[in-house]
DRENDRENPA-142921 format. One line per field, with one value per residue: residue number from 1; chain; residue in one letter; z, y, x of N, C-alpha, C in turn. Coordinates in steps of 0.05 Angstrom, whole numbers. Atoms other than C-alpha are relative to their C-alpha. Layout:
% residues N
n c(NUM|...)
chain c(A|...)
res c(A|...)
n.Z c(Z|...)
n.Y c(Y|...)
n.X c(X|...)
ca.Z c(Z|...)
ca.Y c(Y|...)
ca.X c(X|...)
c.Z c(Z|...)
c.Y c(Y|...)
c.X c(X|...)
***
This chain:
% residues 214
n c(1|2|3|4|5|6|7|8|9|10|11|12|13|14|15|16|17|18|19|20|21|22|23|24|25|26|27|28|29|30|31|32|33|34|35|36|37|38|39|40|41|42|43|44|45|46|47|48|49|50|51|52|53|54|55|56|57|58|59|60|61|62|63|64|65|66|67|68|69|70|71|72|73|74|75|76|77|78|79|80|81|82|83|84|85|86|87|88|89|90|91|92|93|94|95|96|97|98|99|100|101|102|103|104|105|106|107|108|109|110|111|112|113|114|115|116|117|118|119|120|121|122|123|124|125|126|127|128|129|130|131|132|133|134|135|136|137|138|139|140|141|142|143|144|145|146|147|148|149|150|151|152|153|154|155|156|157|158|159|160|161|162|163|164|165|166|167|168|169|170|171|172|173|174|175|176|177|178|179|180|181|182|183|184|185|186|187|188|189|190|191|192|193|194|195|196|197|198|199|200|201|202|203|204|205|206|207|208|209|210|211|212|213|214)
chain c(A|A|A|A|A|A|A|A|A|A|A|A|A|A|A|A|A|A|A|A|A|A|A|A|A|A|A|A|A|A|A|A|A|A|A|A|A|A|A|A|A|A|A|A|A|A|A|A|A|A|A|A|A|A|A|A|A|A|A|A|A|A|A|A|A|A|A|A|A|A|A|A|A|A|A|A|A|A|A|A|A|A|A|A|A|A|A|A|A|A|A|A|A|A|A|A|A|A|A|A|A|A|A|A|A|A|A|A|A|A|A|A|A|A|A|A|A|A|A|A|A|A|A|A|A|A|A|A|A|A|A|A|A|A|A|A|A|A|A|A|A|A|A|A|A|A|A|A|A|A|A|A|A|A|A|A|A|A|A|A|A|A|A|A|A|A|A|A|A|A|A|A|A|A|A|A|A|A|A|A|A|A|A|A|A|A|A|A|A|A|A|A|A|A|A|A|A|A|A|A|A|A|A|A|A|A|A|A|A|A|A|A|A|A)
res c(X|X|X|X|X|X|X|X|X|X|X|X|X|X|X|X|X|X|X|X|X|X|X|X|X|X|X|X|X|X|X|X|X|X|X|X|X|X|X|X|X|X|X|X|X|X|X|X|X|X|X|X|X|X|X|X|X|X|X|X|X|X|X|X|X|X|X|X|X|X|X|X|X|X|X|X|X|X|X|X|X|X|X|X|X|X|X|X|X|X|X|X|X|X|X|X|X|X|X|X|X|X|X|X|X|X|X|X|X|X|X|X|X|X|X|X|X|X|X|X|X|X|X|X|X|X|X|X|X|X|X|X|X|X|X|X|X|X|X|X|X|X|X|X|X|X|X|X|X|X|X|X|X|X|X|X|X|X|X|X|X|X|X|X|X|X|X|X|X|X|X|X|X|X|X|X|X|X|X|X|X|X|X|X|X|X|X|X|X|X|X|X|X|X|X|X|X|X|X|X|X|X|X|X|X|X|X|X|X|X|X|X|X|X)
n.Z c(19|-9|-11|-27|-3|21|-6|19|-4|11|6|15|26|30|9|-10|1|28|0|-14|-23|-2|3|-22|-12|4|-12|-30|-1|-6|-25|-25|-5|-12|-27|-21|0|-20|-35|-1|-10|-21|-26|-6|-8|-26|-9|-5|-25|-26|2|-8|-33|-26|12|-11|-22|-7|2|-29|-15|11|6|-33|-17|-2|-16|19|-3|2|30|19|-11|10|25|17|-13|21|20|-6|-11|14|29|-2|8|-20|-18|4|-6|-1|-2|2|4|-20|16|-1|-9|23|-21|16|-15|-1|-13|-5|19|-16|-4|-14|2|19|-8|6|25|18|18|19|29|27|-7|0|11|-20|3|35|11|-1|9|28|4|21|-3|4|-6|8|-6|-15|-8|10|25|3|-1|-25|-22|-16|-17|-40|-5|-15|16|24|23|14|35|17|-15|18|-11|0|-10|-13|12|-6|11|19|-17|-9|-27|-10|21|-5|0|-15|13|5|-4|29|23|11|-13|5|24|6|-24|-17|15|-2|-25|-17|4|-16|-30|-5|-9|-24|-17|-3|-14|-28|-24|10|-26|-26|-10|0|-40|-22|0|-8|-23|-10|-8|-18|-24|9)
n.Y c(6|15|21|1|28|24|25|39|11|24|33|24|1|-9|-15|-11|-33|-13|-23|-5|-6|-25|-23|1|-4|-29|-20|6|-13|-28|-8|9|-21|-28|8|7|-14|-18|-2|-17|-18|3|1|-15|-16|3|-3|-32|-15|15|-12|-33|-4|6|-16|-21|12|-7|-21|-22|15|-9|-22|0|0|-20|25|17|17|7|0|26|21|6|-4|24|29|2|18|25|15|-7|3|15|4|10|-21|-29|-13|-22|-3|-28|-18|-22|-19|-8|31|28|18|2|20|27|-22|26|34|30|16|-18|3|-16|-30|-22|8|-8|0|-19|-10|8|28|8|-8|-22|-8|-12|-12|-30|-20|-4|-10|23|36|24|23|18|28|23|-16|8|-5|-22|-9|-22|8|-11|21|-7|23|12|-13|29|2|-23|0|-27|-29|-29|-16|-34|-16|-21|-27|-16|-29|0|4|24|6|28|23|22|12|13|32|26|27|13|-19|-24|1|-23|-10|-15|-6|-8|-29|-30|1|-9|-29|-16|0|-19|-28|-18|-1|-31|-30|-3|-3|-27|-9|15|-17|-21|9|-4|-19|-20|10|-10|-21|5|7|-13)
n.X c(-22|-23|2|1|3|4|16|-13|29|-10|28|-4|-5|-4|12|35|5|9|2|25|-10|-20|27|11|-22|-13|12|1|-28|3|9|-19|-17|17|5|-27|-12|6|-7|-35|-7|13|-18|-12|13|0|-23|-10|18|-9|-23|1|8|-21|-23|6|-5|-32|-3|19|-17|-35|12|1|-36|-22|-19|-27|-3|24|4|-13|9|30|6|-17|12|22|-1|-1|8|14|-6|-20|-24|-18|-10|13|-14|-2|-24|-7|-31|-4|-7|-21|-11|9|6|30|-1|26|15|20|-6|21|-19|-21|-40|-4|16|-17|-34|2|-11|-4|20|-3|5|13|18|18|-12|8|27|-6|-10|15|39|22|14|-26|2|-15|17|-13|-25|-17|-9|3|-26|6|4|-13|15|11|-13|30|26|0|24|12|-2|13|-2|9|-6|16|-7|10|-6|8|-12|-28|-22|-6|-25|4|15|22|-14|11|-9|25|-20|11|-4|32|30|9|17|1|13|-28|-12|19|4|-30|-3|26|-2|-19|9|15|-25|-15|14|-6|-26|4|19|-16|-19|13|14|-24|-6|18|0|-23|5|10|-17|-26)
ca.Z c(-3252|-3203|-3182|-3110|-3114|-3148|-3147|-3170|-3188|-3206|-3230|-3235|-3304|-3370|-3394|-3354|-3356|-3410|-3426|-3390|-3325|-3342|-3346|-3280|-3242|-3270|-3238|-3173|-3179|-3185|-3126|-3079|-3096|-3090|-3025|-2995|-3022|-2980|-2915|-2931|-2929|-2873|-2824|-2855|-2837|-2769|-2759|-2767|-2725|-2667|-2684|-2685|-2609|-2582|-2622|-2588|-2518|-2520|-2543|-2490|-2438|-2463|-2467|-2389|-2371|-2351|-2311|-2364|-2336|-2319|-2397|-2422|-2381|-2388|-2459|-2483|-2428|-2469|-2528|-2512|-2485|-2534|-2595|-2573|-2594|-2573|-2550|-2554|-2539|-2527|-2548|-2541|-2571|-2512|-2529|-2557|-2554|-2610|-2546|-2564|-2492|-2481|-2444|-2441|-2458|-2441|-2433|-2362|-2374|-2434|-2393|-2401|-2445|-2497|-2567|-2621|-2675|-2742|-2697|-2713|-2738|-2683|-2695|-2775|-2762|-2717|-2756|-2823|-2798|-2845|-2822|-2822|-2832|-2836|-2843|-2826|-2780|-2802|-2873|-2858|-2846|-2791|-2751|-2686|-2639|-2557|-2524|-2480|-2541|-2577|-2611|-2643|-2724|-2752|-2732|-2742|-2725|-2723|-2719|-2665|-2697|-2669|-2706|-2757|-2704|-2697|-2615|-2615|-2646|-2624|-2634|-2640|-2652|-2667|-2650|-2726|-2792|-2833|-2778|-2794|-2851|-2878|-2814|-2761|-2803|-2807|-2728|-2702|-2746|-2704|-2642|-2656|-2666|-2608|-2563|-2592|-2575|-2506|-2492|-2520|-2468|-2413|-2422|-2435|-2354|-2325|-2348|-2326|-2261|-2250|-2257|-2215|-2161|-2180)
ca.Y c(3257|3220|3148|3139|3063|2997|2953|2869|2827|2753|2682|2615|2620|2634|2701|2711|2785|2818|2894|2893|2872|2929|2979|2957|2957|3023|3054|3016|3047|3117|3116|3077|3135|3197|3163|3148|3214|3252|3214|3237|3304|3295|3271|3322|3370|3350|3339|3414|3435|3389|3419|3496|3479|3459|3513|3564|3528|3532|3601|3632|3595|3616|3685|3689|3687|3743|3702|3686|3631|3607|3618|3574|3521|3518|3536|3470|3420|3446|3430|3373|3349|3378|3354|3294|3305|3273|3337|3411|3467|3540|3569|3649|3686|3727|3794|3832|3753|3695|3658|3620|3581|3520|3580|3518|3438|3381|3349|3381|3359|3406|3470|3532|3492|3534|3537|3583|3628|3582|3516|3466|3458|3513|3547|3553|3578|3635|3662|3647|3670|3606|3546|3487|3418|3361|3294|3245|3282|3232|3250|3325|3348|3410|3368|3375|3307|3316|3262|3254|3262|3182|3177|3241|3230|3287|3357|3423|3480|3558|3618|3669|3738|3793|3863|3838|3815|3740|3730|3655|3587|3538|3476|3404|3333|3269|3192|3183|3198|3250|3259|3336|3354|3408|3416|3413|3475|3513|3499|3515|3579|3607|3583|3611|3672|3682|3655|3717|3763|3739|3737|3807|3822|3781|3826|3886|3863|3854|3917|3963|3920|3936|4000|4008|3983|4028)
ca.X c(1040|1081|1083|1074|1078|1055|999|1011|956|990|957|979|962|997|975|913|914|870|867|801|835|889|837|804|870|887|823|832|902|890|838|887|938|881|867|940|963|908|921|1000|977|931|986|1029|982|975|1044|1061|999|1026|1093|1070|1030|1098|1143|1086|1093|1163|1166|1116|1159|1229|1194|1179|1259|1296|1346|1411|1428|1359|1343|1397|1383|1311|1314|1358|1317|1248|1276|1299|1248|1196|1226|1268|1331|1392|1425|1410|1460|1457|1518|1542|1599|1633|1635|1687|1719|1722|1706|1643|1617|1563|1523|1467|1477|1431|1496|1532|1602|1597|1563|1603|1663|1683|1707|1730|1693|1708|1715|1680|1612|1582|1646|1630|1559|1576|1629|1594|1519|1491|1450|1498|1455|1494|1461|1528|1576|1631|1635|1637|1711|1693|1660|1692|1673|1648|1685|1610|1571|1591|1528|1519|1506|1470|1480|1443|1469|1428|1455|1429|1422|1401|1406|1455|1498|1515|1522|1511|1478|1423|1463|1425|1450|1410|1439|1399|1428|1392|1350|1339|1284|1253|1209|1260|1298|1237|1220|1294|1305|1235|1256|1324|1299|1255|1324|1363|1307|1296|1379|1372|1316|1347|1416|1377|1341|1413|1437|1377|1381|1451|1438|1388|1429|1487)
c.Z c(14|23|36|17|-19|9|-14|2|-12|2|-5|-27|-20|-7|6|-1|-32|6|13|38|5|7|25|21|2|20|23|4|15|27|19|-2|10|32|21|5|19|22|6|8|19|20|-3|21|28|13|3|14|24|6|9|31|6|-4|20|33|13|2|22|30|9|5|30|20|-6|-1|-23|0|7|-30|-18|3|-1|-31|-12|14|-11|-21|-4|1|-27|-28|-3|-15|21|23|-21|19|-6|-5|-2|4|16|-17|-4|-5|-29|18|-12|32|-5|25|18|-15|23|14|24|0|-24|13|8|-5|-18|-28|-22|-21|-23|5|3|-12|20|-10|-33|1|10|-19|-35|-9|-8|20|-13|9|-9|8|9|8|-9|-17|5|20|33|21|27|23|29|6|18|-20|-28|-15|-17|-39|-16|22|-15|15|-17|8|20|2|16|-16|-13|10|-4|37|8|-30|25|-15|10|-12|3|-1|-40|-27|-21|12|-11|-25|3|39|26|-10|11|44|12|-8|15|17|0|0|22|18|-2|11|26|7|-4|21|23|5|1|47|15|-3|10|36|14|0|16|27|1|15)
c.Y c(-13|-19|4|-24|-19|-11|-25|-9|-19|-30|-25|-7|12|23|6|16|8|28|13|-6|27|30|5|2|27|26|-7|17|33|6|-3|31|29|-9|-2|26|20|-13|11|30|4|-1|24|25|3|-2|30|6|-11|13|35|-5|0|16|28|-2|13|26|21|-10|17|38|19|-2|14|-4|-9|-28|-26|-17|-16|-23|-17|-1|-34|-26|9|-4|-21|-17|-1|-13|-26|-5|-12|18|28|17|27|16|29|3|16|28|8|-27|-19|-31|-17|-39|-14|19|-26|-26|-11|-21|19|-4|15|29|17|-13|24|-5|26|10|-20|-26|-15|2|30|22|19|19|24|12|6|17|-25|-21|-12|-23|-21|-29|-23|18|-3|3|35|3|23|-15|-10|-21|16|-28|-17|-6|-33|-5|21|-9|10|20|23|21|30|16|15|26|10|38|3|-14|-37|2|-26|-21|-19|-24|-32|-24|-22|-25|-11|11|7|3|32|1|25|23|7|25|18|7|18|25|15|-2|16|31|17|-7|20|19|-8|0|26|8|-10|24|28|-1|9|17|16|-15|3|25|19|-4|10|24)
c.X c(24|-8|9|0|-9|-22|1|-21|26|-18|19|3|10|-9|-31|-11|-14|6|-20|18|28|-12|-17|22|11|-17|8|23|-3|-22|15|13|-10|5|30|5|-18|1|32|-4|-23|15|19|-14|-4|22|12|-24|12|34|1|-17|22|15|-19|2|28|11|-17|22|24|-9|-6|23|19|21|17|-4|-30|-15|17|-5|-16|-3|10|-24|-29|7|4|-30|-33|8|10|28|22|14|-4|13|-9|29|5|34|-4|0|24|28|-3|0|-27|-7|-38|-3|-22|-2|-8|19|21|15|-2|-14|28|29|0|15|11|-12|11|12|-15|-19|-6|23|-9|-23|0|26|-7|-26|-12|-6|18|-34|13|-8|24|21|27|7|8|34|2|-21|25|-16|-1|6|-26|-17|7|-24|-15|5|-6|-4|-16|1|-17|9|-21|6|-21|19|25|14|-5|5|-4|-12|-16|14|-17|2|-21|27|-6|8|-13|-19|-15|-16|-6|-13|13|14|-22|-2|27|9|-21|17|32|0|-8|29|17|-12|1|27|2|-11|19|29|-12|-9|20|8|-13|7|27|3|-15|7|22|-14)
***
């Protein structure tokens, strides 16, 4: 029940078309579209399998690092690199603090900058909790430019919850506007997830490990 395109047949002549060529057009029609519409969801299909290998890659990875600083580090240059985005930030609210630092950024003139809870986009998303996507940065008012970051044009920002708590966002710009879809969302809320639990684990590590040595 919904057009997925056109097919044109045209002649030199005057009214050449009968109801008989309407009729034969119509079937060719509907096969073309059976046929397109299952290689659409063919690539989709494959596009999210090729998407869940690299989201489980990434996540077994990320999953294997104690190490803080290690884990921010690593965590932003696999996504990066896994996803290609322009840039990809780690960001943690200090505790106790409405501190909120670039923990991990693909970009090191932005590594441990910080900003304020309800600055900015990253700003909005920790003190809101919500997924922020924003397909043209320029139209959006709380966007909050990176003087390194001139080609940034679509932003999507993820909170990182753990146990209610907001202590951060997964933070990830594109040079392309509306680059983010549905897919990207779904991908980045996982992977944000598993990044709270391992910084969760990871402080959980340094605390037993400092005590330990205490």
């Amino acid at each position: 029940d919904r057009a997925i395109g056109a097919m044109s047949i045209q002649s030199y002549q005057p009214s050449a078309f009968t109801e008989n060529h309407l009729r034969v057009l119509t079937i060719i029609g509907n096969q073309a579209a059976a046929a397109i519409n299952n290689r659409r969801f063919y690539e989709l299909e494959r596009r999210r399998a090729a998407q869940m290998q690299l989201l489980t890659d990434v996540t077994q990875q990320i999953a294997g690092i104690l190490d803080l600083d290690t884990l921010f580090h690593q965590t932003v240059e696999l996504v990066r690199a896994t996803f290609s985005y322009y840039f990809v930030a780690v960001c943690v609210r200090q505790e106790n603090s409405n501190r909120i630092i670039f923990e991990g950024a693909t970009d090191p003139a932005l590594h441990n900058k910080h900003l304020h809870v309800g600055q900015g986009l990253i700003g909005w998303v920790v003190e809101s909790g919500e997924l922020l996507n924003i397909p043209d940065v320029m139209l959006d008012e709380r966007y909050w430019p990176q003087a390194t970051l001139t080609e940034t044009r679509s932003e999507l920002v993820v909170p990182l919850s753990f146990g209610g708590e907001v202590i951060g966002a997964l933070d990830v710009e594109d040079s392309e506007v509306g680059k983010f879809i549905d897919d990207d969302i779904y991908i980045l809320r996982t992977l944000a997830d598993q990044i709270a639990i391992a910084i969760h684990e990871a402080r959980l590590y340094a605390a037993e490990r400092e005590q330990a040595w205490i």
